[in-house]
C-alpha positions in Angstrom: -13.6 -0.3 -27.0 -13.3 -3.2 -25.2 -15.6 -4.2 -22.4 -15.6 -6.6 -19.2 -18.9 -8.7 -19.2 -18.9 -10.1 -15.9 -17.5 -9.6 -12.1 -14.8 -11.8 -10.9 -15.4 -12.7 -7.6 -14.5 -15.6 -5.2 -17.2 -17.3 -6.5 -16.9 -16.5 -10.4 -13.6 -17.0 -12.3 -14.8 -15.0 -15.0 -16.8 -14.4 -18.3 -16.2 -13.8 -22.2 -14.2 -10.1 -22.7 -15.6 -8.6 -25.9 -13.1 -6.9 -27.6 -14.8 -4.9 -29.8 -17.8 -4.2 -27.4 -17.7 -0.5 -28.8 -19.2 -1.3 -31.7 -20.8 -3.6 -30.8 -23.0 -1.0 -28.9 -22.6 1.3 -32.5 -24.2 -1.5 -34.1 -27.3 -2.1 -31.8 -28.1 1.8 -31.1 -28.3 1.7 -35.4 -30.5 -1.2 -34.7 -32.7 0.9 -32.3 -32.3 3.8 -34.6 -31.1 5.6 -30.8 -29.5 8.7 -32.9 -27.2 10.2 -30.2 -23.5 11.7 -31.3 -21.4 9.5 -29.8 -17.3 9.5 -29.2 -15.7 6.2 -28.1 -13.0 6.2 -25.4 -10.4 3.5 -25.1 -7.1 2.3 -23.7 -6.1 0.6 -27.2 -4.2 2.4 -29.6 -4.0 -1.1 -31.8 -6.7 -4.0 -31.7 -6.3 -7.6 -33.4 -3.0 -9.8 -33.9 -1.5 -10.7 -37.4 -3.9 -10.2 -40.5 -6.6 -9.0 -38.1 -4.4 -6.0 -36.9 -6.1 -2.9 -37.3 -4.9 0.4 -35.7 -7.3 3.1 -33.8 -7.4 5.7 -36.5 -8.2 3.1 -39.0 -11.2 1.7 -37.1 -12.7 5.0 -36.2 -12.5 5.6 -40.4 -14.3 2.4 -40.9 -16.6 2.9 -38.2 -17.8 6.1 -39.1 -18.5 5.6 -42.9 -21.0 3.0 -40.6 -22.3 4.7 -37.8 -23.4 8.8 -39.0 -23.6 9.5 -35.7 -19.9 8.7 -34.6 -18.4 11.7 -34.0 -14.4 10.2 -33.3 -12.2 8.7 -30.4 -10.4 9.9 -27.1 -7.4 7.6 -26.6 -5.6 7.7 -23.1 -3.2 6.7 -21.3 -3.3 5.5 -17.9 1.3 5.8 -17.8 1.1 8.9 -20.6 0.8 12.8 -18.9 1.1 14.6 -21.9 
């Protein structure tokens, strides 16, 4: 759910990484009532340090008492096979 806003070149060390870009995007296709099932797809099992810590399978909960049209998650694994 995370997402890269810029292009690091040799000319740009970098932007802002928004870590929950996901639903972020949730939150303005609601805005623009875009009613589309959607799934999210991430790399992140866990998201947040410390108090803020929340796993996956508890954001997708929370997420989809919010968003209707959020049908779940994919996790993978770019090391995992199975």
């Amino acid at each position: 759910m995370s997402l890269p806003t810029y292009d690091i070149n040799s000319t740009e060390a970098g932007g802002a990484f928004e870590t929950y870009a996901g639903e972020e995007i949730l939150d303005e296709m609601d805005r623009k009532r875009i009613e589309v099932a959607t799934i999210i797809i991430t790399m992140f099992d866990a998201f947040g340090q410390g108090g803020d810590y929340i796993t996956l399978g508890e954001l997708v909960e929370r997420l989809r008492r919010e968003y209707q049209t959020l049908i779940g998650a994919i996790y993978y694994s770019s090391t995992e096979t199975s």
